[in-house]
N, CA and C atoms as a LAMMPS dump frame, in Angstrom:
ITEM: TIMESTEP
0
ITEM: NUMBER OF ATOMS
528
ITEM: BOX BOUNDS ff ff ff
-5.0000000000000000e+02 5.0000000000000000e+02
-5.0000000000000000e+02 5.0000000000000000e+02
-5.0000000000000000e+02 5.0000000000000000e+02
ITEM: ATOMS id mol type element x y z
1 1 1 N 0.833 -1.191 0
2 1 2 C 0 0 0
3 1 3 C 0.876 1.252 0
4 2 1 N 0.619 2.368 -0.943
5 2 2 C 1.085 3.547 -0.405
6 2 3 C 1.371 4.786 0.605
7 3 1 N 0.327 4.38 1.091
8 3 2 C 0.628 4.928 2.84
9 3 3 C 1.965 3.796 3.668
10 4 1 N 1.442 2.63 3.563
11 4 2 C 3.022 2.162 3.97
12 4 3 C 3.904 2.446 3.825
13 5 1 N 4.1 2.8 2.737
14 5 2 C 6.341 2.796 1.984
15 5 3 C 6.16 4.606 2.756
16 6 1 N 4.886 5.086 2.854
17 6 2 C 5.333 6.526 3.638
18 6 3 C 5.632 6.822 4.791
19 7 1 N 4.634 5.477 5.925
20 7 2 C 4.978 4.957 7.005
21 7 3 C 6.228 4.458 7.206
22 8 1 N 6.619 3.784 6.534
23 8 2 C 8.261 3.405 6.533
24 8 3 C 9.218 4.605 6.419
25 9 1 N 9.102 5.494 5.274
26 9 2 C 9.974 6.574 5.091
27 9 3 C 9.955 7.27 6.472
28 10 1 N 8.673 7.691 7.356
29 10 2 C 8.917 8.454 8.022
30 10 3 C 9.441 7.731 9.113
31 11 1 N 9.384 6.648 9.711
32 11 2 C 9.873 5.39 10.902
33 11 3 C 11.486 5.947 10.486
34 12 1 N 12.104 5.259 9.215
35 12 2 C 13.255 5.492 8.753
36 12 3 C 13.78 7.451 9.332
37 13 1 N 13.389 7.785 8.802
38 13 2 C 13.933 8.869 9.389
39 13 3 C 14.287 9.402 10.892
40 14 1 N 13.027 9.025 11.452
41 14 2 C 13.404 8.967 13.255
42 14 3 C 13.892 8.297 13.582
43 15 1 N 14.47 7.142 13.129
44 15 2 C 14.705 6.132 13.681
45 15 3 C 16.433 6.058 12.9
46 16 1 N 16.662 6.267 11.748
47 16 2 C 17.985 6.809 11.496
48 16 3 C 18.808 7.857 11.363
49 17 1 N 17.839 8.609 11.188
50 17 2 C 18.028 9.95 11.147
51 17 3 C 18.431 10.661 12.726
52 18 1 N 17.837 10.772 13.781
53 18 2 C 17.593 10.767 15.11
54 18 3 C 18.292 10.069 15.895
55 19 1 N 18.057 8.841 15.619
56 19 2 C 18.144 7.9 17.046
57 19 3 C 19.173 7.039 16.609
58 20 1 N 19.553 6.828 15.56
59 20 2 C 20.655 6.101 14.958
60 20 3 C 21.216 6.123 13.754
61 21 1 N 21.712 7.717 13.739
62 21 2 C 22.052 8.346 12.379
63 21 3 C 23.599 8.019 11.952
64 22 1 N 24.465 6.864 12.695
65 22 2 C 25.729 6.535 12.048
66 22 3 C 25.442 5.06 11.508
67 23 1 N 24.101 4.649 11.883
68 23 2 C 23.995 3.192 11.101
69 23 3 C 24.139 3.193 9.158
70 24 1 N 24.329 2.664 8.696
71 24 2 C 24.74 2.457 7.411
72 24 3 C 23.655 1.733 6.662
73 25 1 N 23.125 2.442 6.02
74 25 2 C 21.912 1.41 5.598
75 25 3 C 21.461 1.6 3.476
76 26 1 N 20.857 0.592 2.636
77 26 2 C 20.591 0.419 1.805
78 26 3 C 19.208 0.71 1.534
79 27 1 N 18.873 0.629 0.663
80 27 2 C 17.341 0.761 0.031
81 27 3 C 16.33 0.009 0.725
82 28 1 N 14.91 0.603 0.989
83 28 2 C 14.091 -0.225 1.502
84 28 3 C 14.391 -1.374 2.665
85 29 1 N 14.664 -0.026 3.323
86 29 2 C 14.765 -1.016 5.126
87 29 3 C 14.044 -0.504 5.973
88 30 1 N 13.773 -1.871 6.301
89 30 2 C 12.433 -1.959 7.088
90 30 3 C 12.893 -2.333 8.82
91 31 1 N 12.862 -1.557 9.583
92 31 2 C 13.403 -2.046 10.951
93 31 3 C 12.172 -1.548 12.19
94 32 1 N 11.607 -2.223 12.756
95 32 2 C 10.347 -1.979 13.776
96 32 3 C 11.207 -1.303 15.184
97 33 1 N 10.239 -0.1 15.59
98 33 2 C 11.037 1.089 16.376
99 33 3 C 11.414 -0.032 17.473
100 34 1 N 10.675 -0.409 17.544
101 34 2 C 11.106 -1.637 19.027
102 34 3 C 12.679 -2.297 19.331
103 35 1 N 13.542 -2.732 17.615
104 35 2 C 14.956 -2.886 17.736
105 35 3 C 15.813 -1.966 18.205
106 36 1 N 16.591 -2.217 18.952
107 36 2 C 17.853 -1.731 19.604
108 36 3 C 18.92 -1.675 19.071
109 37 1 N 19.636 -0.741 18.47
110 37 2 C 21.161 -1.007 18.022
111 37 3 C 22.173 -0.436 18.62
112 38 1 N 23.305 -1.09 18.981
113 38 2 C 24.558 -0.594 19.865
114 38 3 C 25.89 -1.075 18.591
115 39 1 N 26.838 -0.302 19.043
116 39 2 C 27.833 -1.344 18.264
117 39 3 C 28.802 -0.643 19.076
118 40 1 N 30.055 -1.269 19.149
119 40 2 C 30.963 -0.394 20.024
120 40 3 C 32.113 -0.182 19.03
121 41 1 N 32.148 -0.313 17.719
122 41 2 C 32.951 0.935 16.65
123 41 3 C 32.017 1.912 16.194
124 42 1 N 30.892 1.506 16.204
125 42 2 C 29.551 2.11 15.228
126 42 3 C 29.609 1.255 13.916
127 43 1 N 30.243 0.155 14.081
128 43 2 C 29.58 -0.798 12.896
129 43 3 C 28.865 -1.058 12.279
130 44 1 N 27.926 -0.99 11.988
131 44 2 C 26.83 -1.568 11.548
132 44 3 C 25.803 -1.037 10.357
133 45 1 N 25.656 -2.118 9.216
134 45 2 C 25.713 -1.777 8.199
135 45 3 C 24.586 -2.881 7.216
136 46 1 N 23.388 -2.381 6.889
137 46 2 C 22.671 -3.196 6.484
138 46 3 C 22.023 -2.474 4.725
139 47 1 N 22.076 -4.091 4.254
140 47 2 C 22.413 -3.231 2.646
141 47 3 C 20.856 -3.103 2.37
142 48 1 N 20.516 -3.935 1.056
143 48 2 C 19.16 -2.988 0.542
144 48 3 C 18.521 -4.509 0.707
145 49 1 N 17.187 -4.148 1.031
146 49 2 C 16.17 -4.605 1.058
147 49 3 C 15.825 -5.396 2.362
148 50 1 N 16.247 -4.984 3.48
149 50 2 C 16.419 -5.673 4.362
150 50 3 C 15.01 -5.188 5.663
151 51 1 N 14.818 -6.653 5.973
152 51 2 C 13.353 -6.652 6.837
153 51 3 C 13.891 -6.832 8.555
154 52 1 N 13.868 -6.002 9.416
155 52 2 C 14.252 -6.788 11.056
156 52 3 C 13.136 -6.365 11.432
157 53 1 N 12.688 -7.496 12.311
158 53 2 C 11.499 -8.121 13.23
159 53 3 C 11.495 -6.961 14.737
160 54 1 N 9.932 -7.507 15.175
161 54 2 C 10.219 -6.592 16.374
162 54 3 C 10.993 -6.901 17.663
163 55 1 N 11.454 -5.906 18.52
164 55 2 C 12.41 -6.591 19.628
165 55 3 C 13.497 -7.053 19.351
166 56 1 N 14.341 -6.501 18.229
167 56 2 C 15.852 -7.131 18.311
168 56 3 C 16.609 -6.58 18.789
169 57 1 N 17.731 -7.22 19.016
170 57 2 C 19.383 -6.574 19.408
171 57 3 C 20.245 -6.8 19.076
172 58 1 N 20.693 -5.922 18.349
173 58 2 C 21.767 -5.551 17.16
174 58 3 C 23.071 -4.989 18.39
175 59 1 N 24.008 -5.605 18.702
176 59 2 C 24.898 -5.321 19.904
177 59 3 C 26.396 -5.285 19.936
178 60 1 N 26.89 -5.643 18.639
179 60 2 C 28.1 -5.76 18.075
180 60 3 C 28.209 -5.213 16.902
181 61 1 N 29.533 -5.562 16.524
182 61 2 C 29.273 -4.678 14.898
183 61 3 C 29.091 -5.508 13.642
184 62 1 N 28.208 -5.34 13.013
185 62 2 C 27.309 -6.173 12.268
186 62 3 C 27.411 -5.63 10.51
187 63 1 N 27.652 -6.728 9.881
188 63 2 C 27.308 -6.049 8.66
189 63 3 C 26.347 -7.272 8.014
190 64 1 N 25.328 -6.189 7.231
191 64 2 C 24.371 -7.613 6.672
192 64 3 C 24.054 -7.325 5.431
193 65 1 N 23.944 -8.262 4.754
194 65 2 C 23.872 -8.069 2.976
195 65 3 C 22.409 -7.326 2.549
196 66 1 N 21.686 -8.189 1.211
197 66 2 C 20.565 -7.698 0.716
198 66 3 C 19.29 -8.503 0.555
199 67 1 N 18.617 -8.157 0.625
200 67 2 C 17.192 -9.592 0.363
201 67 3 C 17.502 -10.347 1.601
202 68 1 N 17.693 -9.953 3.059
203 68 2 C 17.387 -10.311 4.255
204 68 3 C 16.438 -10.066 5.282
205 69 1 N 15.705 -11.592 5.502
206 69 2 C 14.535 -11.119 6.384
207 69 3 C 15.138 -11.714 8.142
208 70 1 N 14.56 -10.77 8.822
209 70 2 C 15.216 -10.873 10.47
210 70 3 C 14.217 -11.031 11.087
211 71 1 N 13.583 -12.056 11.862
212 71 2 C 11.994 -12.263 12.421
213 71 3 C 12.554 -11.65 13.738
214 72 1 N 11.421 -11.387 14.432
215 72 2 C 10.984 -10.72 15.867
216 72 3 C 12.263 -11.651 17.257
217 73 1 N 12.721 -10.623 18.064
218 73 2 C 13.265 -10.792 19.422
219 73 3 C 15.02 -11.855 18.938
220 74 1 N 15.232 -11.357 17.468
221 74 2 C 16.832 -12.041 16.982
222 74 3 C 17.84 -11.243 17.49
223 75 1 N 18.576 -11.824 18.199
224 75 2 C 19.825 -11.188 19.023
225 75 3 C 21.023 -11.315 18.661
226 76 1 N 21.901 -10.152 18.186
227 76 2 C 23.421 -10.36 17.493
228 76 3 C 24.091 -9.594 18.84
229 77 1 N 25.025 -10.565 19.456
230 77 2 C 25.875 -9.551 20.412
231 77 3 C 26.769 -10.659 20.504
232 78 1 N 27.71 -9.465 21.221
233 78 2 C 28.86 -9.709 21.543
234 78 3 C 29.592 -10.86 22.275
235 79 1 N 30.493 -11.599 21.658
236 79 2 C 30.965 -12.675 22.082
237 79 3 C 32.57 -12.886 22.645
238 80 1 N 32.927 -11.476 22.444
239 80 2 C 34.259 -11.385 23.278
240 80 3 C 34.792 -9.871 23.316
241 81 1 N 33.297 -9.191 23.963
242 81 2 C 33.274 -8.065 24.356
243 81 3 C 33.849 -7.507 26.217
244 82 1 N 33.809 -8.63 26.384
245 82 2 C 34.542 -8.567 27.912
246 82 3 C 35.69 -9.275 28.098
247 83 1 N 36.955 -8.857 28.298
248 83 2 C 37.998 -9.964 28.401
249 83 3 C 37.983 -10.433 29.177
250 84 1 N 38.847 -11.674 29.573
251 84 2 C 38.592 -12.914 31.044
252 84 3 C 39.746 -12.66 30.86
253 85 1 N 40.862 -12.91 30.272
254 85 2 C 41.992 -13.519 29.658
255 85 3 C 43.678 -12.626 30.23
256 86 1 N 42.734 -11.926 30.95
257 86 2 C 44.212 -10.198 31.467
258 86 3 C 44.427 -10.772 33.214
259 87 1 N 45.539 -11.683 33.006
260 87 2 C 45.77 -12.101 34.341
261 87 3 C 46.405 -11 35.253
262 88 1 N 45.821 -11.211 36.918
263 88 2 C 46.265 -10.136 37.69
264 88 3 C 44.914 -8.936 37.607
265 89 1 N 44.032 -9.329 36.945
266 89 2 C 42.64 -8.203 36.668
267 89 3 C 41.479 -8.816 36.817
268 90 1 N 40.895 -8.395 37.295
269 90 2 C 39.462 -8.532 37.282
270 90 3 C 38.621 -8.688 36.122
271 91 1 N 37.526 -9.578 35.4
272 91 2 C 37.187 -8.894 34.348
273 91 3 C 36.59 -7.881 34.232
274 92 1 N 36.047 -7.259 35.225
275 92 2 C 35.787 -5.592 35.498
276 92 3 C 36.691 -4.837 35.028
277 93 1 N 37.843 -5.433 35.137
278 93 2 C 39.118 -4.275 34.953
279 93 3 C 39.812 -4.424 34.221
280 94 1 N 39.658 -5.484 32.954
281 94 2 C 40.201 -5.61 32.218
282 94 3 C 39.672 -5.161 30.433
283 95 1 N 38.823 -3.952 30.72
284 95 2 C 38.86 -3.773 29.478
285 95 3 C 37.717 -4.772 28.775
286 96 1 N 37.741 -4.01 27.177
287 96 2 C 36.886 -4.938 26.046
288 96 3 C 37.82 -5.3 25.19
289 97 1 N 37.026 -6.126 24.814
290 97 2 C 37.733 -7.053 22.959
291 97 3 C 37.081 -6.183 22.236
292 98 1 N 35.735 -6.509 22.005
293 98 2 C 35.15 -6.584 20.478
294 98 3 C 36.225 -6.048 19.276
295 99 1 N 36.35 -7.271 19.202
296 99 2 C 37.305 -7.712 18.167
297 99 3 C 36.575 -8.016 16.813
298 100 1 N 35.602 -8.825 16.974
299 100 2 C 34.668 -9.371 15.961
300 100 3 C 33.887 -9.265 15.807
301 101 1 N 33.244 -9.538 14.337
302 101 2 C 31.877 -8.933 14.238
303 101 3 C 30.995 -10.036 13.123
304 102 1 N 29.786 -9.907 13.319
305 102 2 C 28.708 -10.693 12.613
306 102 3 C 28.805 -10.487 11.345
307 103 1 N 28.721 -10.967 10.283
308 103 2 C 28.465 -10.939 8.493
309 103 3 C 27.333 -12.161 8.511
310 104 1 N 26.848 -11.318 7.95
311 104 2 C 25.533 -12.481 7.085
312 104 3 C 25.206 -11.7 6.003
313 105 1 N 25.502 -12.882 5.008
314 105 2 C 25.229 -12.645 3.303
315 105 3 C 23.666 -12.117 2.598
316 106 1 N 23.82 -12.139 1.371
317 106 2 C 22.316 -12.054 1.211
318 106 3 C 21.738 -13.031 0.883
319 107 1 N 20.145 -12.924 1.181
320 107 2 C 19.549 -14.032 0.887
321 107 3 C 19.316 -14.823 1.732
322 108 1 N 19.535 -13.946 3.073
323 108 2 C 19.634 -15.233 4.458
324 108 3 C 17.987 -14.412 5.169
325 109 1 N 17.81 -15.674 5.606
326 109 2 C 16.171 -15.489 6.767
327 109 3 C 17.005 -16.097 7.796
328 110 1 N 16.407 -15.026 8.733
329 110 2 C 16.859 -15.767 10.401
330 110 3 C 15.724 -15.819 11.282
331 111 1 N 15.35 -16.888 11.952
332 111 2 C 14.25 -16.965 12.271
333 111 3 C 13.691 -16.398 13.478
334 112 1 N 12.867 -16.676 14.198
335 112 2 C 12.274 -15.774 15.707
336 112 3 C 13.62 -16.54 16.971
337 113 1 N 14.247 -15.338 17.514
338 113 2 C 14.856 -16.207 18.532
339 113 3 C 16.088 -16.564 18.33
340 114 1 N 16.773 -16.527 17.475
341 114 2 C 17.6 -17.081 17.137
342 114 3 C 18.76 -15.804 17.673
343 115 1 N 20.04 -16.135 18.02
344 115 2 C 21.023 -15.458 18.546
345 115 3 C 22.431 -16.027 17.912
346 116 1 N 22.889 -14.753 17.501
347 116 2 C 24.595 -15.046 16.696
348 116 3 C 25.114 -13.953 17.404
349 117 1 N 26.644 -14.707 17.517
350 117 2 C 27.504 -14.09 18.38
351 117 3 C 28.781 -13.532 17.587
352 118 1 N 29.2 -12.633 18.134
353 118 2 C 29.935 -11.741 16.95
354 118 3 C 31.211 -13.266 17.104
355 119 1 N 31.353 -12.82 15.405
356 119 2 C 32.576 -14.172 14.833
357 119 3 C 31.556 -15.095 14.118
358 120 1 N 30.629 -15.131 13.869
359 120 2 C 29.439 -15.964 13.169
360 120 3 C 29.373 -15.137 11.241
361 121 1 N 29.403 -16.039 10.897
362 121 2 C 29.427 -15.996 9.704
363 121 3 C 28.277 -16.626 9.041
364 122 1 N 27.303 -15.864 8.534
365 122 2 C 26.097 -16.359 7.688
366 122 3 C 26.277 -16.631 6.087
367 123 1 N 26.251 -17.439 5.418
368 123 2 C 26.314 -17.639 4.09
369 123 3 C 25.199 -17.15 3.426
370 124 1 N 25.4 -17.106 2.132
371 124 2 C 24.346 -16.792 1.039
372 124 3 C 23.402 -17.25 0.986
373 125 1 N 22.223 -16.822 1.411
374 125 2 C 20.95 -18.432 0.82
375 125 3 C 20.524 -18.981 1.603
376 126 1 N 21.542 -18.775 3.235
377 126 2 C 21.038 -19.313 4.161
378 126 3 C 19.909 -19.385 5.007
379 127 1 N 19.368 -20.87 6.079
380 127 2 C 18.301 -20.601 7.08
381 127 3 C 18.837 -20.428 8.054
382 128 1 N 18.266 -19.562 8.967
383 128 2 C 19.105 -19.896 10.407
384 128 3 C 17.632 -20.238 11.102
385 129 1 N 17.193 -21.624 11.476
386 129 2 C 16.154 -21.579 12.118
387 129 3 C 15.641 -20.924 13.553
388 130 1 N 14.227 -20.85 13.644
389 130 2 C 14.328 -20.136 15.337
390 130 3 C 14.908 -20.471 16.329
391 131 1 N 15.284 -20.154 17.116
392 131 2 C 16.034 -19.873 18.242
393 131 3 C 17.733 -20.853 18.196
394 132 1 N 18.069 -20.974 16.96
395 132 2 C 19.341 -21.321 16.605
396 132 3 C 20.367 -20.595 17.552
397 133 1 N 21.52 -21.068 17.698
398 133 2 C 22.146 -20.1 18.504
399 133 3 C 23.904 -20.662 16.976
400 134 1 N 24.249 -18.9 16.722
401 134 2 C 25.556 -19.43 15.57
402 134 3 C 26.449 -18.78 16.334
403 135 1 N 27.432 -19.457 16.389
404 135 2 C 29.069 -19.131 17.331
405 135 3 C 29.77 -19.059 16.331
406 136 1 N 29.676 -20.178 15.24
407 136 2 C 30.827 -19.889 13.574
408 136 3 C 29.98 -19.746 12.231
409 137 1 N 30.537 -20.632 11.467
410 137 2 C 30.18 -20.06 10.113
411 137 3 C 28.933 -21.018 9.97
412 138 1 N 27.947 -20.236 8.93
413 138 2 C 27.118 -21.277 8.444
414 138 3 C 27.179 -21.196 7.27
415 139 1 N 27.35 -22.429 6.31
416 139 2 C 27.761 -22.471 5.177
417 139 3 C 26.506 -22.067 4.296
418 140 1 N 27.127 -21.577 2.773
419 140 2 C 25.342 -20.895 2.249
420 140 3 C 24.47 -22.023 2.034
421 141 1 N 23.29 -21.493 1.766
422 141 2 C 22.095 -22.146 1.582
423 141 3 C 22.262 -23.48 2.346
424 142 1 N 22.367 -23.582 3.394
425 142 2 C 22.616 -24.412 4.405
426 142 3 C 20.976 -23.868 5.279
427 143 1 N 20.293 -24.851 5.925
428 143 2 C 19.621 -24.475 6.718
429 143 3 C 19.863 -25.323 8.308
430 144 1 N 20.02 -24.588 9.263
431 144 2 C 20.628 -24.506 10.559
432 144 3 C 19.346 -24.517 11.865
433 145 1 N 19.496 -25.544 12.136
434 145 2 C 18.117 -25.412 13.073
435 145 3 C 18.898 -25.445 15.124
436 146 1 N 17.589 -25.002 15.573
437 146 2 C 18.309 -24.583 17.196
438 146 3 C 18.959 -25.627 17.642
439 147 1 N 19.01 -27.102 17.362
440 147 2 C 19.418 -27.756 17.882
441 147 3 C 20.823 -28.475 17.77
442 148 1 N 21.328 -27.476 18.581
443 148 2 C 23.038 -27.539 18.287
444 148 3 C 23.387 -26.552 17.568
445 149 1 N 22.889 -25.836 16.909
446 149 2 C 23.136 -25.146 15.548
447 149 3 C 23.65 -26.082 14.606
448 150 1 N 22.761 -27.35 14.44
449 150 2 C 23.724 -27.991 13.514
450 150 3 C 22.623 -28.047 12.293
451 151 1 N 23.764 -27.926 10.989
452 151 2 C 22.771 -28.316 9.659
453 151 3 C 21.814 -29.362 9.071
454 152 1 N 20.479 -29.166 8.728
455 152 2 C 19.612 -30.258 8.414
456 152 3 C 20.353 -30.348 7.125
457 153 1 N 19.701 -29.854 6.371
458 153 2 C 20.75 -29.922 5.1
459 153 3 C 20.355 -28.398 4.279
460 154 1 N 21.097 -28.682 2.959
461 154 2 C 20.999 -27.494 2.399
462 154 3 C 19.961 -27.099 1.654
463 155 1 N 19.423 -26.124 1.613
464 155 2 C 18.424 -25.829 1.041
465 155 3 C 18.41 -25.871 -0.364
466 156 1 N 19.106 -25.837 -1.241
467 156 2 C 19.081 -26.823 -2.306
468 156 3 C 20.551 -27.5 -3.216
469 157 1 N 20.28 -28.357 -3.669
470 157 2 C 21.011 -29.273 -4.376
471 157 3 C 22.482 -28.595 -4.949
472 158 1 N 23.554 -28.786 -5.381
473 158 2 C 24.332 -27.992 -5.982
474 158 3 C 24.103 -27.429 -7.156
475 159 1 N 23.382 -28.652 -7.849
476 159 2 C 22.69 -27.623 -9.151
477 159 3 C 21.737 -27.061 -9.018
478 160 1 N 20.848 -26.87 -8.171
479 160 2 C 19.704 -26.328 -7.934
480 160 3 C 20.126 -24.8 -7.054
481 161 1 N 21.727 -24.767 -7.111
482 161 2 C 22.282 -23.572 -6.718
483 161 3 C 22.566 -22.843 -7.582
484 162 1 N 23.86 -23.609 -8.724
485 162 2 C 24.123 -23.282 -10.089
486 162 3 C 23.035 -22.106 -10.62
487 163 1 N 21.952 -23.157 -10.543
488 163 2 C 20.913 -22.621 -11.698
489 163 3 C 20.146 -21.406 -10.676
490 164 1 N 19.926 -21.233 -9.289
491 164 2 C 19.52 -20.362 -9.018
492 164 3 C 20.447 -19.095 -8.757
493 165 1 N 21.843 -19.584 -8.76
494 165 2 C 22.31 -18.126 -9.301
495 165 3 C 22.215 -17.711 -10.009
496 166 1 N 22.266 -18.557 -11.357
497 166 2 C 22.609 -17.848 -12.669
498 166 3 C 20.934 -16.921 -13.084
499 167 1 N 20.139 -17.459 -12.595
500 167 2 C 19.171 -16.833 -12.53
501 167 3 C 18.279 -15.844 -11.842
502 168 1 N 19.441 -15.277 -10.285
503 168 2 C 19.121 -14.116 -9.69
504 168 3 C 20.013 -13.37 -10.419
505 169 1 N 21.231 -13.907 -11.32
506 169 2 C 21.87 -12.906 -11.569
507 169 3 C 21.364 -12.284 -12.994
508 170 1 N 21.025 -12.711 -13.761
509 170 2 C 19.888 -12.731 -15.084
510 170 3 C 19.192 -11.276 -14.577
511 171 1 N 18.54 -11.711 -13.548
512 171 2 C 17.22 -11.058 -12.87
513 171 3 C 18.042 -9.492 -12.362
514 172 1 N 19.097 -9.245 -11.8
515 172 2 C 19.856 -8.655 -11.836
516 172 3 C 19.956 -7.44 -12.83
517 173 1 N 20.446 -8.098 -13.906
518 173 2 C 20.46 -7.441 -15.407
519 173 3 C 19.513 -7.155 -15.994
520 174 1 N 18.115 -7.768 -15.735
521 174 2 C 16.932 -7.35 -16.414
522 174 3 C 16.71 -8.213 -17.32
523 175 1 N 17.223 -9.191 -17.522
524 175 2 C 17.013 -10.608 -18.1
525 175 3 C 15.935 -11.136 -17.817
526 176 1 N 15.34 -12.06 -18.292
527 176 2 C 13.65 -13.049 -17.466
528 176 3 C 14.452 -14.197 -17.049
C-alpha cells in the first residue's frame, strides 16, 4: 500500500536519522522502532532490502547483505566483548575485545529467537532456524536449526544452486 512505503519513510527517518544516524543502511529497510542497536565501533551496516522483526538486538558490529529477512526478538551480540583472559585483573578491569563482528550474506532469513555471536558468519541463501544459537560459520544455503546449531541440510542441491544463481543474476540485469 502507499501509505506504507510513507509509514516506513517516516519510521526510517526517526529512527535513522535521530536515534541512529551513524547506522549504514541500503534501500528499503524496514526495521520496527522496538529494535535496539549498539555497536561499540559504530559498525553496523545493512544493505538494501532488508526486513528486522520486532524486539531485536543488534549489539556488536554487524554487517548484513541484501534480500534479508530478520523475524521478531533475533539477538546479534557480543561474544568477546569482555575480556577474562588479562591475568592479575578482574574482568571488570580488564577492558573490552570486540574484536569481531557478525556478516551475514544475502539471501539469508533468520528466524524468531535465534542469537549469533559476533565471529558468526552467515552464508548466502542461508536458514538460520528459530532460536538457533551461531558461534561460527554457516555455510550458504545451508539451513541450521536450534538444535546444536547444527545443519539439516541445504536448502538446495548444488545444481539447484548453479541454476539459481545464474538466474538471480539474469534477474539482476533485467534478463527473465
Amino acid at each position: 500500500m502507499p501509505g506504507d512505503h510513507l509509514l516506513n519513510r517516516l519510521r526510517n527517518v526517526a529512527y535513522f536519522g535521530v536515534r541512529y544516524p551513524w547506522v549504514r543502511r541500503g534501500a528499503n529497510v524496514h526495521v520496527q522502532w522496538s529494535t535496539r542497536m549498539w555497536s561499540p565501533h559504530r559498525h553496523i551496516v545493512l544493505g538494501d532490502d532488508v526486513g528486522i522483526g520486532p524486539h531485536c538486538t543488534l549489539q556488536c558490529d554487524i554487517e548484513i547483505g541484501s534480500q534479508v529477512l530478520i523475524a521478531g526478538h533475533v539477538a546479534f551480540v557480543g561474544s568477546d566483548d569482555h575480556r577474562y583472559d588479562v591475568v592479575g585483573k578482574t574482568m571488570w578491569d580488564s577492558g573490552r575485545g570486540d574484536a569481531r563482528k557478525v556478516v551475514v550474506e544475502d539471501d539469508v532469513w533468520i528466524g524468531h529467537g535465534a542469537i549469533l555471536l559476533s565471529g558468526a558468519h552467515v552464508g548466502r541463501g542461508a536458514i538460520v532456524g528459530a532460536g538457533a544459537i551461531v558461534v561460527g560459520r554457516v555455510e550458504p544455503y545451508a539451513i541450521v536449526l536450534a538444535e546444536k546449531g547444527r545443519t539439516l541440510r541445504k536448502r538446495f542441491t548444488d545444481e539447484q544452486i548453479a541454476l539459481h544463481e545464474a538466474r538471480l543474476a539474469a534477474s539482476r540485469r533485467g534478463q527473465p
